[in-house]
C-alpha positions in Angstrom: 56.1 -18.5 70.6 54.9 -18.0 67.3 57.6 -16.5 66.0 59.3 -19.7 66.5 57.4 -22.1 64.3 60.0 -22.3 61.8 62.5 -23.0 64.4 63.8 -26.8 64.0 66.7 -28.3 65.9 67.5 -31.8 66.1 69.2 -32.2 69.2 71.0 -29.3 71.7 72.4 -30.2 74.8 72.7 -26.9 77.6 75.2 -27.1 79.9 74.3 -26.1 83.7 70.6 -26.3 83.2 69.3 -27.5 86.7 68.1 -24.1 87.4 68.1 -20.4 86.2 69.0 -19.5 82.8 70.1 -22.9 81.4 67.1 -24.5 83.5 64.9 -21.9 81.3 66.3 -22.5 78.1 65.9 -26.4 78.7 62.0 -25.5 79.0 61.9 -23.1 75.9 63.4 -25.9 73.7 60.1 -28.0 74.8 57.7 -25.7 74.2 59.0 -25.4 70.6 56.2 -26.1 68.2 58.4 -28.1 66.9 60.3 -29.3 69.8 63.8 -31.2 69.2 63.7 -35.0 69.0 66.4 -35.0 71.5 67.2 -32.1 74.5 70.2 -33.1 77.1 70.2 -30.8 80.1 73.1 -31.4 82.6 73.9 -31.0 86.3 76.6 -31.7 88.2 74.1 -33.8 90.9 71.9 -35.6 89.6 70.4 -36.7 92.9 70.1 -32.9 94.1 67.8 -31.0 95.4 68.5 -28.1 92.8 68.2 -30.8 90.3 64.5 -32.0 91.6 62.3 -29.5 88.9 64.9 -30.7 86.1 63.8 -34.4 87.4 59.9 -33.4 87.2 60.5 -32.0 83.7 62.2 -34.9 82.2 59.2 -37.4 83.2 57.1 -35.4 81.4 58.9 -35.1 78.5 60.2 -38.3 76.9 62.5 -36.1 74.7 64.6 -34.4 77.7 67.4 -36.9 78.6 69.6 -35.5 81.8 73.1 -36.0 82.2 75.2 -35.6 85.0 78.4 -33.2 83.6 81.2 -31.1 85.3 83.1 -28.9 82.5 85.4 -29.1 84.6 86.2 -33.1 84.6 87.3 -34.3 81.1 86.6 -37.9 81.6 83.1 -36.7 83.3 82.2 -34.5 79.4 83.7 -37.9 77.2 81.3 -40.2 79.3 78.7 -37.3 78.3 79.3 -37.4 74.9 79.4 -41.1 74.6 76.0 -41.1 75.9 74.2 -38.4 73.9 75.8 -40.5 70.8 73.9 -43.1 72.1 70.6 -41.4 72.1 71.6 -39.0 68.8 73.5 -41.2 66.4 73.9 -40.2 63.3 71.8 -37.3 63.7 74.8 -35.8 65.8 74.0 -32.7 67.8 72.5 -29.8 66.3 73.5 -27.1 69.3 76.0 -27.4 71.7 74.8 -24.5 74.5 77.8 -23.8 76.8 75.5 -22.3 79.3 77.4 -23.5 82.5 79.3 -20.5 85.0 80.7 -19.6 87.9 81.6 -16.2 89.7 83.4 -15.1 92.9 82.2 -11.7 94.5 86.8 -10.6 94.0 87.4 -7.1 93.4 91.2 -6.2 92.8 92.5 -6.7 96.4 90.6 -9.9 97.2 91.3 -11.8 93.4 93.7 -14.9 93.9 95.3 -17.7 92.0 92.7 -20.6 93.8 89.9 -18.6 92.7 90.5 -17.0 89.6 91.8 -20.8 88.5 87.9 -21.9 89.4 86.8 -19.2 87.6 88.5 -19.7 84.6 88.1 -23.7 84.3 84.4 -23.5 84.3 83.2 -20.0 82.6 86.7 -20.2 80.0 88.2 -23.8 79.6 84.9 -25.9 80.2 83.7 -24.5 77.1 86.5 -25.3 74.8 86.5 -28.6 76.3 83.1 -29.2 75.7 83.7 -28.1 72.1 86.5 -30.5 71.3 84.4 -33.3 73.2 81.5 -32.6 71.2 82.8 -31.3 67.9 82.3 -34.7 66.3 78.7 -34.6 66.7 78.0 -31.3 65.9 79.8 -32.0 62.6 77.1 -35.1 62.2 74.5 -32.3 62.3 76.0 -29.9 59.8 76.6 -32.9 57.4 73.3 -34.3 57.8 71.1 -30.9 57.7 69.4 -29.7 54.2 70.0 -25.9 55.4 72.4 -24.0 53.4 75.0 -21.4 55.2 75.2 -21.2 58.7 72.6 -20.9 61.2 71.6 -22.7 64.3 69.2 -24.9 62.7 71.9 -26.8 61.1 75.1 -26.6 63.8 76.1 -24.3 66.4 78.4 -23.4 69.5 76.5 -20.9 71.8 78.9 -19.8 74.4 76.9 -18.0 77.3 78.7 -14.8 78.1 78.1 -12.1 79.4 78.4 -8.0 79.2 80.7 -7.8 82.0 83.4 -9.3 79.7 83.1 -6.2 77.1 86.8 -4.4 77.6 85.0 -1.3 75.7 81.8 -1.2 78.1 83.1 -2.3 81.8 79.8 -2.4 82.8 78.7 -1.7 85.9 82.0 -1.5 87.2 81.2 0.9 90.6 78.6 -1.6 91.4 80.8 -4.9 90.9 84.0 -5.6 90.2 84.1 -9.5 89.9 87.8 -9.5 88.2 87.6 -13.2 87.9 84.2 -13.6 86.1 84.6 -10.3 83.9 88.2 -12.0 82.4 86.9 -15.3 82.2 84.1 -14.2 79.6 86.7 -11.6 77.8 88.7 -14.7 77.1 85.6 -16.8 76.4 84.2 -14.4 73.6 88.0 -14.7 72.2 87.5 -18.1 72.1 83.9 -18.0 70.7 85.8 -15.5 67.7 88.2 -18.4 67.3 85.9 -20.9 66.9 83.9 -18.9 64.2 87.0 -18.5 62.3 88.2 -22.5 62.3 84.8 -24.9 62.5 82.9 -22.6 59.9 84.4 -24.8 56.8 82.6 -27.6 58.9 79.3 -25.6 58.7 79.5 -25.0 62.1 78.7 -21.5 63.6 79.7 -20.1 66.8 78.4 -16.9 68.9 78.6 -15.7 72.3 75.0 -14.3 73.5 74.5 -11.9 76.8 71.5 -13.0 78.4 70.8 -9.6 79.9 70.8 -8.9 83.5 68.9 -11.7 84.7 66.8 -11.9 88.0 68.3 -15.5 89.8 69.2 -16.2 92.9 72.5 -14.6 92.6 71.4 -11.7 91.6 68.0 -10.4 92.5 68.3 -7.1 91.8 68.5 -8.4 87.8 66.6 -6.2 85.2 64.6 -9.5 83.6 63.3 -12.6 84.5 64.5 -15.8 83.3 61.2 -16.1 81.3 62.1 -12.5 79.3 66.1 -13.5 78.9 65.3 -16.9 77.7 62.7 -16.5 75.5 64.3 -13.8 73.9 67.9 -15.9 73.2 65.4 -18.5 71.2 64.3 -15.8 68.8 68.2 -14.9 68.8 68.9 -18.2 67.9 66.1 -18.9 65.3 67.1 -15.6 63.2 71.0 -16.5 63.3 72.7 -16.7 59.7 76.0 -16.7 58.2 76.5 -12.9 58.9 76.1 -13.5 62.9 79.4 -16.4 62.7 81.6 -15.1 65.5 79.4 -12.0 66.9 79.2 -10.9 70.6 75.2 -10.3 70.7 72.4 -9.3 73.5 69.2 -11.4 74.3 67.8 -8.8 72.0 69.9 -9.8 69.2 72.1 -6.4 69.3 75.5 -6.5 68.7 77.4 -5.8 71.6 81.0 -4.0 71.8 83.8 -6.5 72.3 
């Protein structure tokens, strides 16, 4: 990781990082050469068996605090923030990584209110909760941090999305449908476009990133490993400036159709 020396973060917190994608990105903050003083992965069990790796991790790393969060609980994401407060101070938080999803297998027939409801209040509304909850810190960071402009290094919202919520590409579309899922992250990379336009006078950036088609238990057909997708979002996020505030971009850094 190299490329990555000149990489420094303060603090991040990733959202559904007790396995897969947000487990991997948990790992690739640690391995930082300069690793963050403080990395808050959350689960929604923190007693579970999905959660035992996550466990391992943190006793090896004195810097990785875990938190038990559901995006979709507000009082669970205040009792969150209240603790990484704790642990940050005035430091605040440097990234806020809404990595956290959900999809149902719903084509057009199946969709339904109960599902596309569960959809939407963890892949869509979690994140703008998490945001509000949150914002306080991350504008700690931007206040705090020497850089000038925008980038990641000083205070950013990552929302995790995804390039089944491109209305231009509908990708993959004959292979799965996923109404639910692909709506949820059409509305979430609105809301990543929103947020780019109102906490940028805070010095606070916001992007949406595609991981790529990533091999996890859901989906083991994927194109990549966690390893490739994850590795490639750091360098993503190390070379983010002010030009990148509000984008729609790949794991490979290219911009992406909304």
């Amino acid at each position: 990781m190299s490329e990555l020396r000149d990489f420094c973060v303060f603090s991040v917190l990733v959202t559904g990082s007790d396995r897969g994608i947000g487990l991997g990105l948990v790992k690739r903050f640690l391995e930082l050469p300069s690793p963050p003083k403080w990395v808050f992965a959350t689960t929604l069990d923190l007693e579970g068996e999905e959660t035992k790796e996550l466990r391992e991790l943190a006793c090896k790393h004195a810097n990785l605090v875990v938190l038990q969060l559901d995006v979709t609980n507000l009082e669970s994401i205040q009792a969150a923030q209240k603790e990484v407060e704790q642990y940050t101070g005035e430091g605040g938080l440097t990234i806020l990584y809404n990595n956290a999803g959900v999809w149902i297998f719903n084509n057009l027939q199946t969709e339904n209110v109960k599902d596309m409801i569960g959809v939407y209040s963890v892949n869509t509304i979690g994140p703008l909760l998490m945001s509000q909850a949150f914002l306080p810190l991350l504008k700690k960071a931007a206040r705090r941090s020497p850089c000038q402009g925008l980038s990641s290094s000083k205070a950013a919202i990552i929302n995790m999305s995804s390039i089944a919520g491109s209305i231009e590409l509908m990708a993959a579309w004959d292979q799965v449908q996923v109404i639910g899922y692909r709506c949820s992250k059409a509305a979430l990379n609105m809301l990543t476009r929103c947020q780019s336009l109102e906490y940028s006078a805070n010095g606070i950036m916001s992007v949406a990133i595609h991981p790529g088609i990533v091999k996890t238990s859901n989906i083991p057909t994927g194109e990549i490993s966690v390893e490739e997708s994850t590795q490639g979002i750091m360098t993503v996020l190390s070379n983010l400036c002010e030009e990148d505030n509000g984008t729609y971009l790949d794991y490979l850094g290219q911009r992406l159709p909304w």
